[in-house]
C-alpha positions in Angstrom: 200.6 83.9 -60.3 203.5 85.9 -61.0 203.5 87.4 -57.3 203.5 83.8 -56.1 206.6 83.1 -57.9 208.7 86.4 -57.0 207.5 85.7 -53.3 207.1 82.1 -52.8 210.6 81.8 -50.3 209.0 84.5 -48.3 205.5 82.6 -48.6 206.9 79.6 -47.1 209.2 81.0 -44.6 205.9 82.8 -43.2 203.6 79.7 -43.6 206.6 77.9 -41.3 206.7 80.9 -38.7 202.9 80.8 -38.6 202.3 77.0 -38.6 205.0 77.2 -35.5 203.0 79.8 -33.6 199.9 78.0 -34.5 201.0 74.8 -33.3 202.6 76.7 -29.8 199.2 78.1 -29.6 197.3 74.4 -29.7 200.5 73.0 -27.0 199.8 76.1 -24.8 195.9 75.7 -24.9 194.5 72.2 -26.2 197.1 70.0 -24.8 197.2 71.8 -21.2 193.2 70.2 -21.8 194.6 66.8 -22.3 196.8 67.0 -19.3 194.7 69.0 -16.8 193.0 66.0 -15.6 196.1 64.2 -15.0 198.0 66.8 -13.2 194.6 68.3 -11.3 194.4 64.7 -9.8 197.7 64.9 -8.8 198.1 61.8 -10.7 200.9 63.4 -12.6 203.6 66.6 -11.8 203.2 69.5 -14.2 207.0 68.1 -14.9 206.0 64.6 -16.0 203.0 65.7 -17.6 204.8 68.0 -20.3 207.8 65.0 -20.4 204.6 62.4 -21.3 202.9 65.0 -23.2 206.3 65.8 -25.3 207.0 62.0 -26.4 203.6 60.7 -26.8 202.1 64.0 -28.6 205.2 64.8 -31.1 204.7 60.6 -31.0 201.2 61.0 -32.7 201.3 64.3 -34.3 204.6 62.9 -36.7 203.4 59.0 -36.8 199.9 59.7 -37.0 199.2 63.6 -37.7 198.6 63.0 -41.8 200.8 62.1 -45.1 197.7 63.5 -46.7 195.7 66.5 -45.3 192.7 68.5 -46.9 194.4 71.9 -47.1 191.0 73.7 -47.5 190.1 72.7 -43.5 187.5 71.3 -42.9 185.5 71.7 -46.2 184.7 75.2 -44.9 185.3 77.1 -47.9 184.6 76.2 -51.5 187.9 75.0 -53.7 186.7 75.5 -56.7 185.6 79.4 -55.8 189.3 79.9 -55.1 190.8 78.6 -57.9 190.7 81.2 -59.7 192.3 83.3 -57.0 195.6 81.4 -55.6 197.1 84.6 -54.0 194.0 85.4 -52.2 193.6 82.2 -50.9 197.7 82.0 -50.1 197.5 85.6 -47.8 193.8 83.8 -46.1 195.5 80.6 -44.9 198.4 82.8 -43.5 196.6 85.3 -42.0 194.2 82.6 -40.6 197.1 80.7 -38.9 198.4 83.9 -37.3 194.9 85.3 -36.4 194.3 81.4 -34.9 197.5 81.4 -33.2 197.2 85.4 -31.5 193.6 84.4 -30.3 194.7 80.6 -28.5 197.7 83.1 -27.0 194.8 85.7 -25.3 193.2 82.5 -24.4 195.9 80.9 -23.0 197.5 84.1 -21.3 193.7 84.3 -19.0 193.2 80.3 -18.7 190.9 80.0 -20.8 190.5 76.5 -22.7 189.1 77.2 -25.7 188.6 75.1 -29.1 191.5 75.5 -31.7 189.4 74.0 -34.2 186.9 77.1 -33.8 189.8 79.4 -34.1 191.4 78.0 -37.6 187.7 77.6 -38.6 186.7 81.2 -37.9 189.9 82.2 -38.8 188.9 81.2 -42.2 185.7 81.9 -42.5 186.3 85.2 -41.7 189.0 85.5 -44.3 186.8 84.1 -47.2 183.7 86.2 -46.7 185.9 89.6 -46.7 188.0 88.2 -49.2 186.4 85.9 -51.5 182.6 86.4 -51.1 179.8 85.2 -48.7 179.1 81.8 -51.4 182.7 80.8 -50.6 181.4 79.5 -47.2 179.9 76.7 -46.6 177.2 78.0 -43.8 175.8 74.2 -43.2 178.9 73.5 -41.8 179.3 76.4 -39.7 175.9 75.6 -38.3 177.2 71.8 -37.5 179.7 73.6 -35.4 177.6 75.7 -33.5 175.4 72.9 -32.7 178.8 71.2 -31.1 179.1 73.5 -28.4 176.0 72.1 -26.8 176.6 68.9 -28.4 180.4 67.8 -27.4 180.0 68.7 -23.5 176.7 67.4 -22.8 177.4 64.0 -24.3 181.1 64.0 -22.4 179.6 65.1 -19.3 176.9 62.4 -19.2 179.1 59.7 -20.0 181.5 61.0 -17.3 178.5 61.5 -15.0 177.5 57.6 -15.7 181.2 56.5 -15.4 182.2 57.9 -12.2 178.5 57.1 -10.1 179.3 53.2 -11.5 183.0 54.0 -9.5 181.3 54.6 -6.7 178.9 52.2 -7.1 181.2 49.2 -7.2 184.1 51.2 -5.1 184.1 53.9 -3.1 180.8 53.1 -1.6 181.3 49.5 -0.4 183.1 48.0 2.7 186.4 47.2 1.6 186.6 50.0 -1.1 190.7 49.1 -1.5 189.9 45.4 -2.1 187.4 46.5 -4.6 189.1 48.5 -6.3 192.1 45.9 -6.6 189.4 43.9 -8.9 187.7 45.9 -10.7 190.6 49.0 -11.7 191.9 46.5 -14.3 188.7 46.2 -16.3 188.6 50.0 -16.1 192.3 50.1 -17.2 191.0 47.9 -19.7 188.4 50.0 -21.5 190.3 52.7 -20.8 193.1 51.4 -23.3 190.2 49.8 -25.8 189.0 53.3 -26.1 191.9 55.0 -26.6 193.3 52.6 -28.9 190.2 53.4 -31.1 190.5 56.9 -30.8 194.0 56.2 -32.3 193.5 54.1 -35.1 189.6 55.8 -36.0 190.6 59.5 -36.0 194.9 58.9 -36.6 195.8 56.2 -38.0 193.6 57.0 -41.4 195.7 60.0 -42.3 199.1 57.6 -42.9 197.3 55.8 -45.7 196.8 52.5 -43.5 193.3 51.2 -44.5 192.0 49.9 -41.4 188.4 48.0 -41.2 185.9 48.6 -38.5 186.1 45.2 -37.3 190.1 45.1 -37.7 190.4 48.3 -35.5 187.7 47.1 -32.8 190.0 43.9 -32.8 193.2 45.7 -32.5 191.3 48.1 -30.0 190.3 44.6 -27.6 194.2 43.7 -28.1 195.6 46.9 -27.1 193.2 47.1 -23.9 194.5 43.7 -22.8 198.0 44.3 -23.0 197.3 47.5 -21.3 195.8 45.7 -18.7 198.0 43.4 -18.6 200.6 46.1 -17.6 198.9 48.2 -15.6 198.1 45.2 -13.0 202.4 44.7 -12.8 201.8 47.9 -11.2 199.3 47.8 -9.4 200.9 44.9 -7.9 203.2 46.9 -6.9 202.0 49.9 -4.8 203.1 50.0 -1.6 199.7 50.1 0.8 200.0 52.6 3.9 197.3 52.2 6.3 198.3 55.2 8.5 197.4 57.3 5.1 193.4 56.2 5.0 193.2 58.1 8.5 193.8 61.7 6.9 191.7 60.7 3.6 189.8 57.6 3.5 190.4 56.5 0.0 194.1 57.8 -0.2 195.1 53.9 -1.4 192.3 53.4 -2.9 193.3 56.6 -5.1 197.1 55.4 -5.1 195.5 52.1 -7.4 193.8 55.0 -9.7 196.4 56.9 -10.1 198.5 54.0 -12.0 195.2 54.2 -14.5 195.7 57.6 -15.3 199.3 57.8 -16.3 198.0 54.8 -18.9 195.6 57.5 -19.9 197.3 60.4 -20.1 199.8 58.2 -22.3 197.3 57.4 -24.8 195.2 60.4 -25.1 198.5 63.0 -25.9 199.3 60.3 -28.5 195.5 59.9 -29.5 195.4 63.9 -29.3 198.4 64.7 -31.5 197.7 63.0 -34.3 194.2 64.0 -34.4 194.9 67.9 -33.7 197.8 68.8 -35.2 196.2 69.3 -38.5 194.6 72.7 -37.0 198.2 73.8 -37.5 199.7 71.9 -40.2 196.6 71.4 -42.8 196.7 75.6 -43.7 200.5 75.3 -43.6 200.0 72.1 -46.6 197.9 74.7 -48.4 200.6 77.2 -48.5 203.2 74.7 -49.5 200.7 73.3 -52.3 200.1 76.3 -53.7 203.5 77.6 -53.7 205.1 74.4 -54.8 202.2 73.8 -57.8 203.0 77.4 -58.8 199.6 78.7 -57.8 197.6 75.5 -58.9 194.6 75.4 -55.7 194.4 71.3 -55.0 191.0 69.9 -52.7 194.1 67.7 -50.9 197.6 68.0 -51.2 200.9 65.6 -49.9 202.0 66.5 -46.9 205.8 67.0 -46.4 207.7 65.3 -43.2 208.8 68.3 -41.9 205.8 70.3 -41.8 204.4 67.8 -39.5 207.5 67.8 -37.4 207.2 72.0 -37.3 203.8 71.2 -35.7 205.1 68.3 -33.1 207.8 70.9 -32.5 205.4 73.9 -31.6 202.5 71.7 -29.7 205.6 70.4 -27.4 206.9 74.2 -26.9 203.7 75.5 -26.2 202.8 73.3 -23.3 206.2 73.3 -21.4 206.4 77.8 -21.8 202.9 78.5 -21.2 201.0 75.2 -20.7 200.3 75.7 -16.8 197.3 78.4 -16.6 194.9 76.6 -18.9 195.8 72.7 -16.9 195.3 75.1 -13.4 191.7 75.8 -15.0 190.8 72.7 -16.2 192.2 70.4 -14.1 191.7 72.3 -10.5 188.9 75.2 -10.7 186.3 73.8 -12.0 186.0 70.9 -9.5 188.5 69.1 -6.9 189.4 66.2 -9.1 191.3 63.0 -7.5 192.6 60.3 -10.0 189.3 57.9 -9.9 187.3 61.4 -10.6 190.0 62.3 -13.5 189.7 59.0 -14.8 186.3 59.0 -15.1 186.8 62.0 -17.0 189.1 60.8 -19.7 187.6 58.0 -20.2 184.3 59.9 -21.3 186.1 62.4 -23.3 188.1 59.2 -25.2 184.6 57.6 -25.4 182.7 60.8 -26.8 185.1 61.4 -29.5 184.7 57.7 -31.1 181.6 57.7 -30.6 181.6 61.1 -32.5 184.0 59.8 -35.0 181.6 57.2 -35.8 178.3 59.3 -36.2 179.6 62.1 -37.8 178.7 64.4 -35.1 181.6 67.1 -35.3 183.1 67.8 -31.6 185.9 70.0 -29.9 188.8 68.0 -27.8 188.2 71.1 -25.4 184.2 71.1 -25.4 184.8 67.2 -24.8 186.8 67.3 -21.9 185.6 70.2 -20.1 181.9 69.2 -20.3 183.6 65.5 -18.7 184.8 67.3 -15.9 182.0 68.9 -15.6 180.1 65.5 -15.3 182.2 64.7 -12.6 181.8 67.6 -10.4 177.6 67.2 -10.8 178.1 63.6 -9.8 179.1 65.4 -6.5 176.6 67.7 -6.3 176.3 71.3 -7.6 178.2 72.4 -4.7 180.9 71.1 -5.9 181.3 72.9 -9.2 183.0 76.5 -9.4 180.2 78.5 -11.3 182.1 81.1 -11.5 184.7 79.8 -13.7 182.3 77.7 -15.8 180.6 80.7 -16.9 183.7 82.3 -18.1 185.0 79.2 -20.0 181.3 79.7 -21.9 181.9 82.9 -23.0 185.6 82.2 -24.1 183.8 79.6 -26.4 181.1 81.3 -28.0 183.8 84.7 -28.4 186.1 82.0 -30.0 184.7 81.9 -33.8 184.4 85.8 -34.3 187.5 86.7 -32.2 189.4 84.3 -35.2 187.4 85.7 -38.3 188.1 89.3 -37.1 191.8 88.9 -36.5 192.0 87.5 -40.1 190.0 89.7 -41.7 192.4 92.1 -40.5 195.9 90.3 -41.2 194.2 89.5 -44.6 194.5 92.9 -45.8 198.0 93.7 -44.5 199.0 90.8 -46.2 197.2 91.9 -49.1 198.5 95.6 -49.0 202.0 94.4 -48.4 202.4 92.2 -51.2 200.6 94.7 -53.5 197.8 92.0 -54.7 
């Protein structure tokens, strides 16, 4: 206690520098996911893509990311076991935010799109079994999230699989593929903005204390998807149609139509996306705060001050416009040659998978989501068309990811611990 109150300026000047690098780390790594599919379908420039991703992600991360936020993440570790230790748990949920943040950089530095969920949970899981004891962890709920890595692509990628053969199906595959896809691109732009909306108000909106229904949010969802709609047929209306350009590529106006559904996507899933995962960053930063501010009392939730979620919109944006490009060049071009209806197909899976999720109960990664999506893709293609390569490494970067974090916190645990002479 008494070290908590000679150091707790320093505690929260480090939980802010942290919490910033944190958040840089999840802009640099998990956002570059959210856009890859955009930009890889040429739908969007990287340069519109991190202007779209700045607005609609600091957007959802400060409207939607949380007023209140369970500062023990994720119910990994036991609250009660650490009450009687506030110092310890203070020096865990810094080191875990710089161990999570120095890990998404290595990932981000090769390309690799990796969960930061995983990282904040290993991060502290590593942190509490060195410094708290092996019963501080809840081990069911480290098994959930092994089980996720199979789980969260393989339901995304079958979706995405299902999604884009029904494209070709009623589009690309018939006589007058531009005609088609005049008439049936709104209904996609439709479910595309009913999904998303969902995503919103199911995994967002709940955090800013606005008690929504099921049936409210599905009827707020259908709303949403119509106006969307709505909107996206103005455009569509719109596109100019250059006949010369089918003689090069086939469906290049077909595409054109498409690529007026993705910017609605890519809209809606950085807003959908930072409100949901900007608690990886801000909910240890709350525990810091909490603890400092309570004078070392350890609370299961704690409020959530404005500006800590407006250090995390800050960092997300940062980290996607200085070091955003290598992990979207992965995602959203090596794996397989996406085009906008391809990308689209993607997203839409991905959006779908995480309701779907949020409903059940079934705990899934953003990253695992969207990846395993594109992956559906490519194998509606064939397996020529998938880079195994690559695939393989993006694998390994997600089974390294929950060690790689509990080791670099075990190890910024105890310099924390030796420096402030606990």
């Amino acid at each position: 206690m008494e070290i908590i109150a000679e150091y707790s300026t320093t505690f929260l000047i480090l939980a802010g520098v942290f919490g910033l690098f944190m958040a840089w780390g999840i802009g640099a790594n998990d956002v570059a996911n959210a856009m890859a599919t955009s930009v890889g379908s040429k739908a969007l420039t990287i340069k519109q893509a991190i202007i779209v991703a700045a607005i609609f992600e600091f957007a959802g991360a400060v409207l939607a990311g949380g007023q209140v936020t369970k500062t023990i993440r994720k119910g990994i570790v036991d609250a009660d076991i650490m009450s009687g230790s506030p110092d310890l748990l203070l020096y865990g949920m810094l080191a875990s935010l710089l161990a999570a943040g120095v890990w998404l950089l290595i990932a981000s530095r090769n390309g690799w799109p990796v969960s930061t969920t995983h990282s904040i949970v290993g991060a502290i899981v590593g942190f509490a079994m060195v410094g708290i004891g092996m019963e501080a962890v809840k081990w069911d709920k480290i098994g959930f999230i092994v089980a996720s890595w199979v789980i969260s692509p393989a339901l995304a990628g079958t979706m995405s699989f299902l999604i884009f053969r029904s494209v070709q199906k009623l589009i690309l595959n018939r006589s007058e593929p531009l005609k088609q896809a005049k008439r049936y691109v709104p209904v996609y732009i439709f479910l595309t903005g009913f999904m998303i909306s969902l995503v919103t108000m199911v995994k967002g909106l709940k955090h800013v204390g606005l008690e929504i229904s099921t049936g409210e949010s599905y009827l707020y969802a259908v709303m949403a998807g119509l106006v969307i709609m709505g909107i996206g047929q103005y455009f569509i209306s719109k596109i100019e149609i250059d006949p010369k350009a089918d003689r090069n590529f086939h469906y290049a106006n077909v595409e054109k139509v498409f690529g007026v559904l993705m910017i609605v996507t890519a809209c809606a899933m950085a807003f959908a996306h930072g409100s949901n995962d900007v608690a990886n960053a801000i909910g240890p930063v709350a525990a810091v705060v909490s603890i400092v501010g309570s004078g070392g009392e350890v609370a299961a939730k704690s409020t959530l001050p404005i500006w800590v979620l407006m250090l995390g919109g800050v960092g997300i944006v940062l980290g996607l416009m200085m070091y955003g490009r290598k992990v979207i060049a992965t995602v959203g071009k090596q794996i397989t040659e996406l085009t906008p209806s391809r990308g689209f197909a993607a997203e839409l899976a991905a959006a779908t998978t995480v309701v779907v999720a949020s409903g059940t109960g079934i705990p899934v990664s953003t990253t695992h989501v969207l990846v395993g999506a594109v992956l559906g893709v490519g194998l509606a293609r064939g397996m020529a068309a998938l880079n195994l390569g690559v695939i393989r490494n993006i694998f390994m970067s997600w089974i390294i990811t929950l060690p790689a974090g509990a080791l670099l916190s075990i190890m910024f645990f105890f310099m924390l611990k030796g420096i402030f002479g606990s």
